[in-house]
C-alpha positions in Angstrom: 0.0 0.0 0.0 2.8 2.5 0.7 4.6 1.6 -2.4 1.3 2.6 -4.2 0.7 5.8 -2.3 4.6 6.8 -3.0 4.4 5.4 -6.9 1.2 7.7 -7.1 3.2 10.5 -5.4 6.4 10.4 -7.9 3.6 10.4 -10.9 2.0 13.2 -9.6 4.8 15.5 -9.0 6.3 14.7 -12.0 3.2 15.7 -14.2 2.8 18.8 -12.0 6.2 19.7 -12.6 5.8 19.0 -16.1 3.2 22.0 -16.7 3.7 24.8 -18.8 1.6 28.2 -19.1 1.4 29.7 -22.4 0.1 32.7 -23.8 -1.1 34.3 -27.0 -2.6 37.1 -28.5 -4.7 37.8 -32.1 -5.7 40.4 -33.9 -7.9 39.9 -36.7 -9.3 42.6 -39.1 -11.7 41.6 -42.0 -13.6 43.9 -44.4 -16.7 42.3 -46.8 -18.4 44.1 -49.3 -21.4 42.3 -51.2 -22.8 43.8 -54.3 -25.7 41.5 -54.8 -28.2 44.2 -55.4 -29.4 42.6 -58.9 -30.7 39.5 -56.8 -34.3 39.0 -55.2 -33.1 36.4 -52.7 -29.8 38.3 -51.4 -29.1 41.7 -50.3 -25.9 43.5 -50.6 -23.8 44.5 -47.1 -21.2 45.6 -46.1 -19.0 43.6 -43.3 -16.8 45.1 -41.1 -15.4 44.5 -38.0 -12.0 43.6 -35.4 -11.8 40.6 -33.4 -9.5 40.5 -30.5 -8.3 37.4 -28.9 -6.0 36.9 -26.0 -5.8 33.4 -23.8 -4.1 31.2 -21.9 -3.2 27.7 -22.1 -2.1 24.8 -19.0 0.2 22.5 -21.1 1.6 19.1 -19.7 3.3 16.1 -21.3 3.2 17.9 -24.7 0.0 16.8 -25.6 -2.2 18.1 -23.4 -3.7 21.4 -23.0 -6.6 23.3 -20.9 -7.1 26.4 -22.9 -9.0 30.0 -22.1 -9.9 33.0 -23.8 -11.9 35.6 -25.0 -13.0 37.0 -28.4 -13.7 40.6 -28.5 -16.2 42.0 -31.7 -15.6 45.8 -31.9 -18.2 46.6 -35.5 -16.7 50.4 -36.7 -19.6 52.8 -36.6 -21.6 50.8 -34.0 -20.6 53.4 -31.1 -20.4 50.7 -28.5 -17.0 49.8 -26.7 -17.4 46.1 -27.5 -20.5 45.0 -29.3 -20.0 40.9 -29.1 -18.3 38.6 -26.0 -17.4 35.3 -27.0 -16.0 33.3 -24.5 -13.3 30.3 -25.7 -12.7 27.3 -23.7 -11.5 23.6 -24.3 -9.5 20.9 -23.8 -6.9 19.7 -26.4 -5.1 16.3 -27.2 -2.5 16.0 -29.9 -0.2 14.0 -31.1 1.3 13.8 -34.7 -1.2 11.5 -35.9 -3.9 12.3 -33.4 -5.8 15.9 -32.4 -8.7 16.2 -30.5 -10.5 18.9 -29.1 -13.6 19.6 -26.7 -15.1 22.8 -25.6 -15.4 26.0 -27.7 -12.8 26.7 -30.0 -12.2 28.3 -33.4 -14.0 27.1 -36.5 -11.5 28.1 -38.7 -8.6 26.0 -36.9 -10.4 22.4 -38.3 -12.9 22.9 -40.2 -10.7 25.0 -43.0 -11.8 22.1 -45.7 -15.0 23.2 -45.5 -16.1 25.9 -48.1 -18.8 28.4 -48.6 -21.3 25.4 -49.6 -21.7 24.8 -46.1 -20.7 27.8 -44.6 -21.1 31.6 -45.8 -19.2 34.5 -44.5 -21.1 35.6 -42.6 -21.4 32.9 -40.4 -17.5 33.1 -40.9 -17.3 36.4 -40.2 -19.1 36.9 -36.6 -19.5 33.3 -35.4 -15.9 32.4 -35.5 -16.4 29.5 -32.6 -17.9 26.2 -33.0 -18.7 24.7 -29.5 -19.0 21.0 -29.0 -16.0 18.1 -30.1 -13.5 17.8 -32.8 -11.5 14.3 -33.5 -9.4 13.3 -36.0 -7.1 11.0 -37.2 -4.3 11.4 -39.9 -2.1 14.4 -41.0 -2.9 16.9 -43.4 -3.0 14.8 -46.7 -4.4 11.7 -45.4 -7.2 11.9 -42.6 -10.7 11.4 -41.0 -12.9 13.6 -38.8 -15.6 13.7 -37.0 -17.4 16.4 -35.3 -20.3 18.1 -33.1 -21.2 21.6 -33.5 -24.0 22.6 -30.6 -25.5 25.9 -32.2 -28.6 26.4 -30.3 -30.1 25.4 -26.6 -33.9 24.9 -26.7 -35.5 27.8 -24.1 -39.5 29.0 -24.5 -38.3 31.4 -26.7 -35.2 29.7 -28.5 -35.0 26.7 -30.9 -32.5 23.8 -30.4 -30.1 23.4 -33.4 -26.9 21.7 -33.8 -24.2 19.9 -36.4 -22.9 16.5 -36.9 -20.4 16.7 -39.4 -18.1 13.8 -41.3 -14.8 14.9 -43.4 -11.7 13.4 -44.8 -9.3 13.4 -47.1 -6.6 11.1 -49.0 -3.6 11.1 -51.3 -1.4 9.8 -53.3 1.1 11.3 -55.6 -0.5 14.0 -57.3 -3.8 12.2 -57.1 -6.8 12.8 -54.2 -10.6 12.1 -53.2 -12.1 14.0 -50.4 -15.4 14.5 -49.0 -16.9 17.0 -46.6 -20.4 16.7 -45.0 -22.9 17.5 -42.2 -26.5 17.1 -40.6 -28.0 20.4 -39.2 -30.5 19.8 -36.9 -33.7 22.6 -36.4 -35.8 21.8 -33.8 -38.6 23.4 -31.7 -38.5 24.9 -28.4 -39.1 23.7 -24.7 -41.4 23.5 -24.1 -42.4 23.0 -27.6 -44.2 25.5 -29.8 -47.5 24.2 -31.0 -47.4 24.4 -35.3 -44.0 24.2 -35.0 -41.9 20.9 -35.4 -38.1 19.7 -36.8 -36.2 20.1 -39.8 -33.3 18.3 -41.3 -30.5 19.3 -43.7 -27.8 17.4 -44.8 -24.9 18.2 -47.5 -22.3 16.0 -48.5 -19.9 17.3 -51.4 -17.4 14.4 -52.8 -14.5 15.7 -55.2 -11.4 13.9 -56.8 -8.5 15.0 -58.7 -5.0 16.0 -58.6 -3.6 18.8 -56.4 0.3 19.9 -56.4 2.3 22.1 -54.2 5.9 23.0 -54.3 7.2 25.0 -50.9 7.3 28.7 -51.9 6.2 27.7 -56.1 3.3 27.3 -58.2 0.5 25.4 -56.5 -2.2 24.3 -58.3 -5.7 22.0 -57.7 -7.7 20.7 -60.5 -11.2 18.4 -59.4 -15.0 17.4 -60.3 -17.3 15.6 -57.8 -20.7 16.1 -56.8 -22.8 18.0 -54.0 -26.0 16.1 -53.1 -28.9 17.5 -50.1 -31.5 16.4 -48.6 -33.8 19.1 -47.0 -36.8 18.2 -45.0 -39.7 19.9 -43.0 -41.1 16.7 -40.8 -44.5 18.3 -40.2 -45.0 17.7 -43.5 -45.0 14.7 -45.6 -44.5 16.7 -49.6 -41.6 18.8 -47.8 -38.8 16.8 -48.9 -35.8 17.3 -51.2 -33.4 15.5 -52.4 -31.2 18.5 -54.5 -28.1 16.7 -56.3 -25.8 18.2 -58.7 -22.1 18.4 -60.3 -19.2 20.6 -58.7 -15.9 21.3 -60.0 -12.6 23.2 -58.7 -9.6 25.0 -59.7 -6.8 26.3 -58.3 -3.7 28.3 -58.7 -1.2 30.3 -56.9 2.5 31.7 -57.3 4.4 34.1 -55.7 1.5 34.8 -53.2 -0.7 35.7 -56.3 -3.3 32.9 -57.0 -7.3 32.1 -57.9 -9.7 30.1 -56.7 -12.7 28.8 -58.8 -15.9 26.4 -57.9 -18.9 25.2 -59.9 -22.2 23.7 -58.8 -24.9 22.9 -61.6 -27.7 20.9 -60.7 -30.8 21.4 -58.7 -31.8 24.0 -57.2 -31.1 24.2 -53.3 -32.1 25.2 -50.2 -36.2 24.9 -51.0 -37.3 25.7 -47.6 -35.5 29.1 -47.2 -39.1 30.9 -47.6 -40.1 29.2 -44.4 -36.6 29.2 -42.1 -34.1 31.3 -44.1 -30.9 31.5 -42.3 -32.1 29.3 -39.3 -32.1 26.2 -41.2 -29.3 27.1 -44.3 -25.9 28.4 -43.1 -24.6 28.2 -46.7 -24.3 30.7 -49.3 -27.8 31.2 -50.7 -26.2 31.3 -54.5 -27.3 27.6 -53.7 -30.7 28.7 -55.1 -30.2 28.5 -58.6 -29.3 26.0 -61.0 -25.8 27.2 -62.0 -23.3 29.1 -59.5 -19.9 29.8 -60.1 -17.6 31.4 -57.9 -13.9 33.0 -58.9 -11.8 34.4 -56.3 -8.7 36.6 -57.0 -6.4 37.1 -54.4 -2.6 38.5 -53.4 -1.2 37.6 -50.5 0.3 41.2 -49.3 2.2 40.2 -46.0 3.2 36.3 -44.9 4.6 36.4 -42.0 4.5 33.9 -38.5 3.1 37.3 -37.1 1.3 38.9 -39.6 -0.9 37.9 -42.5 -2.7 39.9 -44.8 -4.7 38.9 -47.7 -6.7 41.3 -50.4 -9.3 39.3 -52.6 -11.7 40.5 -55.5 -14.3 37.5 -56.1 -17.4 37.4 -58.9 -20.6 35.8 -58.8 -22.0 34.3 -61.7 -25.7 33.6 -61.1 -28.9 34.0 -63.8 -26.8 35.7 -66.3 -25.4 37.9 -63.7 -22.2 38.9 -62.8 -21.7 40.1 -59.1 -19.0 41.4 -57.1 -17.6 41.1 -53.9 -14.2 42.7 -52.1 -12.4 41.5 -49.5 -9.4 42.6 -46.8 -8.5 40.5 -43.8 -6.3 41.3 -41.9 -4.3 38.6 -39.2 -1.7 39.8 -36.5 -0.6 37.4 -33.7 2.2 36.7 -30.8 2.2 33.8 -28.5 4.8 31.6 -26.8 3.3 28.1 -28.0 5.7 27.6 -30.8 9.2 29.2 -32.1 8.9 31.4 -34.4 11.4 31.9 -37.5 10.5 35.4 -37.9 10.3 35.0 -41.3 9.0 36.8 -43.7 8.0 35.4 -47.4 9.1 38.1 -50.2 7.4 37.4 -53.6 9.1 39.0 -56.9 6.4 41.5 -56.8 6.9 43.1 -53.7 10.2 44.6 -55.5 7.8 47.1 -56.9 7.3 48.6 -53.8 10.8 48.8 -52.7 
């Protein structure tokens, strides 16, 4: 018995002597400007706004972490001091092959594979945390997730609502097939609202093809899959659709100058945004049609481990339309998690500015 008590003792004060405390603090700018006006279904806006970020982590055995923080929302022109409080909070495990995660974290840390199909930036843009559980298995070319997104707690006045998403990805050579999906869940309140009941949507968007990447060179990303849906009101047996349709990409990028381009023809989507609108679709609502493309020009002005800053002109092809939309983030941040190099990435066209 003593031998256990001291055995539990050396373990003890070994992983309490083991901790680390860790810091960081981000800064992140982004400016949005729609111009959608020649749409019934969209409106133009104009985004704006400054997220600030500071927290703390308890590290020990180099895998595990307890980690806290705070997102600040200041919107320009707003006149308030801070005009959202997010609160960030989970627990981390990860190992080269192995990350997991549990709490409320940033969306945009593993869930980057997802594009504006499934989420719109808006949601992007002032929902930044997903709060629920993250695993996955693999590395960056070759891996499997699964995750829980919990977006809404059922009140008198508030419907429940939450993910369950499904993503992965492999490779070989030049060649990979990936897939991204998930199940939103709309529910009613509690107690439960009479005339009102649950909705379902599910998306899952399959792609193959080849992708290449040399370290500071051309990159480039060439594939077709398909997106397929299925959207359904339960109070009612005709309210259910089963949207499918073809998707393809292409991408390119060198010297920090680079395009991104997607297709989806098919059916139409999202069929009961008359009824629940944003509540039930967190997608881009270009969805709507038939035939959506999107190209995205970008340059990447600063690349730094501090400082990133990123300047993109995008258009909208939609019913014979052409539609534009500008965009500026904006990333600065400084922690004591990982060295840093301090380098900075100079592309042949920054000479210009010299």
């Amino acid at each position: 018995m003593k031998r256990s008590i001291l055995l539990f003792l050396v373990i003890f004060s070994s992983s309490v002597y083991a901790q680390e405390y860790r810091w960081g603090v981000g800064l992140n700018y982004f400016f949005d400007n729609t111009e959608y006006g020649q749409l019934s279904f969209i409106d133009s806006e104009t985004m704006n706004g400054i997220w600030l970020n500071p927290m703390g982590s308890l590290v020990w055995g180099d895998k595990y972490s307890i980690n806290v923080g705070v997102n600040l929302l200041k919107i320009p022109g707003m006149g308030k001091t801070i005009d959202k409080v997010d609160v960030m909070m989970y627990y981390q495990y990860k190992s080269p092959g192995f990350l997991f995660r549990a709490g409320s974290f940033p969306r945009s840390e593993v869930l980057e594979n997802y594009n504006n199909f499934f989420f719109k930036d808006s949601v992007n843009n002032f929902i930044p945390l997903m709060q629920g559980v993250f695993c996955q298995i693999g590395s960056n070319r070759n891996f499997f997730n699964m995750w829980l997104d919990w977006t809404g707690y059922a009140t008198p006045k508030k419907h429940e609502h939450f993910f369950v998403g499904l993503s992965g990805k492999i490779s070989k050579g030049l060649f990979f097939a990936d897939f991204q999906s998930y199940m939103f869940h709309y529910s009613n309140t509690r107690p439960a609202t009479p005339g009102e009941g649950v909705c379902e949507n599910l998306q899952l968007q399959a792609t193959a093809g080849l992708e290449y990447g040399e370290e500071g060179g051309f990159k480039g990303l060439i594939a077709a899959g398909t997106l397929i849906g299925y959207e359904r009101d339960r109070r009612f047996e005709n309210k259910l659709y089963k949207p499918a349709g073809f998707v393809a990409r292409g991408d390119a990028e060198k010297w920090g100058i680079g395009t991104k381009n997607t297709l989806y023809t098919g059916e139409p989507r999202m069929r009961l945004a008359d009824t629940f609108g944003g509540n039930l679709y967190w997608g881009t609502q270009f969805l709507r049609v038939r035939t959506y493309v999107k190209s995205e020009w970008y340059i990447r002005l600063v690349e730094s481990d501090f400082v990133k800053v990123r300047l993109s002109y995008n258009l909208h092809f939609v019913e014979g339309k052409v539609l534009s939309q500008q965009m500026l983030t904006v990333s600065a941040s400084i922690d004591s998690f990982r060295p840093k190099s301090g380098k900075i990435i100079n592309y042949p066209w920054m000479e210009i500015f010299h």
